[in-house]
C-alpha positions in Angstrom: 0.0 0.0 0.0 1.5 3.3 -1.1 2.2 6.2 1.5 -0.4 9.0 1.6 1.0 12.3 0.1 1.0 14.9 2.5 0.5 18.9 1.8 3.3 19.6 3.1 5.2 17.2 0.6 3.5 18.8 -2.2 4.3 22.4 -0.7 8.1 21.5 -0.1 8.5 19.9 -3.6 6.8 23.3 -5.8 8.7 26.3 -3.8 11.7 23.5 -4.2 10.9 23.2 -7.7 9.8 26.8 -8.0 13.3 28.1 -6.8 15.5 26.0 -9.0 13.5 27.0 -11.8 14.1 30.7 -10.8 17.8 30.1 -10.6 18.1 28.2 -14.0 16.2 30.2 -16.0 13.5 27.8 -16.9 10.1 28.3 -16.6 8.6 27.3 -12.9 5.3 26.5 -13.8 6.5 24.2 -16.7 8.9 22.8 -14.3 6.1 22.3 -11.9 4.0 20.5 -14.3 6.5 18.2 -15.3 7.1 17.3 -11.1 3.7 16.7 -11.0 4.3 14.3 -14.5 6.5 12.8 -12.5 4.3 12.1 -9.3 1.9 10.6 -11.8 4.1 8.2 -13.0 4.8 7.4 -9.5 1.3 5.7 -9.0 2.0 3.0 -11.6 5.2 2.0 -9.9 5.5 -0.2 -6.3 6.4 2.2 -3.3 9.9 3.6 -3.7 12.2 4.9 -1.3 12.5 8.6 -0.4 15.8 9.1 -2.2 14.1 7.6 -5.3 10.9 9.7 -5.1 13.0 12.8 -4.9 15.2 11.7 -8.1 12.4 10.7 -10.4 10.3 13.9 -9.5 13.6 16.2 -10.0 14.7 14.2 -13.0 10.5 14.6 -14.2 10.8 18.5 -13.7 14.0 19.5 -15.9 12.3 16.8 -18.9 9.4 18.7 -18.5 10.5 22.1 -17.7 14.0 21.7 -20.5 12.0 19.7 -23.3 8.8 21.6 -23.5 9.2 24.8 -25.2 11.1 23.0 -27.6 8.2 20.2 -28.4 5.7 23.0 -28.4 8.4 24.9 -30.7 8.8 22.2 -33.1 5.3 21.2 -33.3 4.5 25.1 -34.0 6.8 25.4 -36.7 5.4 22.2 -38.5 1.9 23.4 -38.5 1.0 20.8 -35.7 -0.2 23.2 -33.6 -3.4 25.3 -34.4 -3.1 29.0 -34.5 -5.5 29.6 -32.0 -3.4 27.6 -29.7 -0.9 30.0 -27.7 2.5 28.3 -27.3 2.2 29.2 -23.3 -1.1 27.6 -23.2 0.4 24.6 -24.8 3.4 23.8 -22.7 1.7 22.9 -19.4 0.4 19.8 -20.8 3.2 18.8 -23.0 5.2 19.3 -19.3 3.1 17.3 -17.7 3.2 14.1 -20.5 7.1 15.0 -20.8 7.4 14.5 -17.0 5.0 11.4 -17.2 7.2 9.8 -20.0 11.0 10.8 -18.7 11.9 7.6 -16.7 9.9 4.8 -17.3 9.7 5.1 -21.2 12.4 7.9 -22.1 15.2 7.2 -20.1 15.0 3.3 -20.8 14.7 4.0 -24.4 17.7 5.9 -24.4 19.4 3.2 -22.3 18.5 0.4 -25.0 19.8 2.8 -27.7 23.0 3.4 -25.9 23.7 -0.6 -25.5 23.0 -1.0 -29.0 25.1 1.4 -30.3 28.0 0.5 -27.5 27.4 -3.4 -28.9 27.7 -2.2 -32.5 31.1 -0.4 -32.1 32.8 -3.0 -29.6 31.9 -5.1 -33.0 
């Protein structure tokens, strides 16, 4: 049975995430969406440790909060993305998938494609 999640985790983790957002130059709120990606993703694994909560939400945020504007960028500059669709609107739930995605499917995809490619030199 997982841990209940108390407000004062939650209110820790944003001003946390809110800070480091202030002092990189990235955008908070996309920063906090993709933390809160990551806290998703959270449910669909067995109870982790505190260390490993901390990681996956941080690692979530700078996915969400780094790779954002630049999805929403791209998909704007290919006509993905309807006109009457601000780019600012856009980005909170591209964070949020981003920070969903970042361990569990991302970061193990780019794990396979680094053995791959480390099996195909050593060849």
């Amino acid at each position: 049975m997982t841990e209940p999640v108390t407000p004062a985790a939650i209110g820790l983790t944003a001003a946390g995430v809110t800070l480091f957002g202030v002092a990189t130059g990235l955008d908070p709120a996309l920063l906090c969406a993709g933390a809160a990606g990551g806290w998703w993703a959270m449910t669909y694994q067995p109870v982790l440790g505190a260390l490993d909560r901390v990681s996956r939400v941080s690692l979530s945020a700078l996915v969400g909060g780094w790779g954002s504007p630049l999805a929403v960028g791209y998909a704007a500059g290919k006509g993905w993305l309807p006109d009457t669709v601000p780019t600012q609107i856009a980005g909170f739930p591209v964070a949020l998938g981003l920070g969903l995605l970042a361990v569990d499917v991302i970061g193990r995809s780019l794990l396979r494609f680094a053995q791959r490619k480390a099996q195909e030199v050593a060849k």
